[in-house]
N, C-alpha and C positions, 0 to 999 in steps of 0.2 A: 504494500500500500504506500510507506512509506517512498520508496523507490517509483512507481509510477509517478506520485503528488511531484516529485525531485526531478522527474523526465518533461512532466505536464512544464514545467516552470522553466527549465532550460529552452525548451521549443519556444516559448511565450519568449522570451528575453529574449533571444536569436533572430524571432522575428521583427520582434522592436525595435533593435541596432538594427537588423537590415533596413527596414521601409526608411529609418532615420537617415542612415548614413545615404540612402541612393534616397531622397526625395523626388529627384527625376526619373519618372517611372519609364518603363520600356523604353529606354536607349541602351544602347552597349557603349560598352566602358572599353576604352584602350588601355595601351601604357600610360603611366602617370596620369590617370582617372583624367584620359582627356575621350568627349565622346563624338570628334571629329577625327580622321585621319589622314595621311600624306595622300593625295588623288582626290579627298574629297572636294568638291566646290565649297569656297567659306561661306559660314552662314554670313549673312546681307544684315547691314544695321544703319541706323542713325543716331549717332550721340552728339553731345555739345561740347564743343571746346571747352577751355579756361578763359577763351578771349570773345566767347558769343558766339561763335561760328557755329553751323553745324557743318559732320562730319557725315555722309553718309560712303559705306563701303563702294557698294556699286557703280558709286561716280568716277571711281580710281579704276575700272577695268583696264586692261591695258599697259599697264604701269605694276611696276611691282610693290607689294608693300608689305611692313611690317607690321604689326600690330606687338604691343607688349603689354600685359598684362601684370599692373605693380599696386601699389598701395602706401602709403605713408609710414602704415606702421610695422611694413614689411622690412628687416633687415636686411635680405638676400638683396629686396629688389635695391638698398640704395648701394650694394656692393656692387651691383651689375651695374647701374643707370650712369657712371660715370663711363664706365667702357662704352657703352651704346654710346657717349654722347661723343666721347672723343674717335672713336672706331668704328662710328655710323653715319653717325648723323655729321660730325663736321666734315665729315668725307665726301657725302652726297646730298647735300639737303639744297644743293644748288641745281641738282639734275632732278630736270623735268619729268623723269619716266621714275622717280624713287618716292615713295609715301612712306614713313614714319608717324605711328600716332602709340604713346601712352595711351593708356586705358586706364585709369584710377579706378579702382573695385572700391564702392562703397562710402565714397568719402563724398564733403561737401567742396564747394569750389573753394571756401575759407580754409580747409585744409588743409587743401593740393597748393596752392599758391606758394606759401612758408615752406610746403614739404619740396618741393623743386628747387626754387631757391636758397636754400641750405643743399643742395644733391648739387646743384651747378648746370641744371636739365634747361635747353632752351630747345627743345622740340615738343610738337603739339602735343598736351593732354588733350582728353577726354574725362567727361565722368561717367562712370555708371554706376552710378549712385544706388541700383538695387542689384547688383552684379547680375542684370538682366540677360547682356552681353555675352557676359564672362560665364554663365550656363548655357549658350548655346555653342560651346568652345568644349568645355569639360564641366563635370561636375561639382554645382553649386557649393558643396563640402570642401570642395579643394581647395590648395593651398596657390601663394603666386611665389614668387615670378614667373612668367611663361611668356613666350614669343612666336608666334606665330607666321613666319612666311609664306606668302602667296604670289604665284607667276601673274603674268599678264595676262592670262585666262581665267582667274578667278580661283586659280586652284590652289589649295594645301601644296607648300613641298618641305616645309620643314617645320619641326616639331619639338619645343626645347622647352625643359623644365628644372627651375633652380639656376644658378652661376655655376658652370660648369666652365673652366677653363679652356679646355679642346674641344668640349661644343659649342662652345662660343665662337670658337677661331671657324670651325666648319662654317658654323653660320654667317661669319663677316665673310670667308671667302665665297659662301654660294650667294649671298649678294652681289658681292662682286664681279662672280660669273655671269647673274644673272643679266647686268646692266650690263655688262659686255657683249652679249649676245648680239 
């Protein structure tokens, strides 16, 4: 009896972390709980700058672009933000065929302002302020930094989660490939 009551309760709690942990229901989960992959078309959005603008994905076909998904009070991301900014962004933010955009998960724009300027970041944020975004990328549980590359066709081709030193470097160089093509 006792042993069944003990089984009844483990199943019950198994189930609970599960539906918790995946909120989003019937999608597949890749590596590093991202639930897009390398070939997929990105999902399509509009957010708002820090400067009023909006930003929609779609208008950039054609052109390559990164998206980076970071946060203020993410530490990874402000170890990474200074490399994107010197090894990315001041490399290309003058060519016409490259898009760079931050993506701030969940913060206000009073946030992100101070959190930038203390990083030394002068490439576009974004906010998505309900990591609306940042669930149609991977799941809403997960953690940042992530980066995101996309061809001039709208496609996924590279897939990076955390400061990883040599995937970092892959990533500047498939950049660099890419805008060489």
């Amino acid at each position: 009896m006792k042993r069944g009551f003990l089984l009844m309760m483990m199943t019950a709690v198994a189930i609970i972390y599960s539906s918790k942990a995946n909120a989003q229901e019937n999608v597949t989960v890749y590596e590093h709980d991202y639930i897009v992959k390398v070939g997929d078309t990105a999902p399509d959005f509009t957010l708002e700058l820090t400067n009023g603008e909006k930003f929609t994905l779609s208008d950039h076909k054609g052109k390559v672009v990164m998206l980076q998904f970071t946060a203020g009070w993410c530490g990874v991301c402000r170890k990474e933000m200074p490399h994107i900014e010197r090894e990315i962004w001041q490399r290309h933010k003058d060519n016409k065929e490259f898009v760079l955009i931050g993506i701030d998960r969940e913060e206000t724009k009073e946030d992100i302002i101070p959190f930038i300027e203390k990083v030394g970041t002068t490439y576009p944020i974004a906010m998505d302020t309900n990591a609306d975004v940042f669930a149609s990328y991977a799941l809403r549980t997960s953690g940042i930094t992530r980066n995101i590359l996309i061809d001039r066709d709208g496609k996924i081709v590279m897939l990076t989660r955390l400061f990883k030193e040599d995937e970092f470097a892959s990533l500047v160089n498939k950049i660099n490939e890419m805008l060489n093509e």
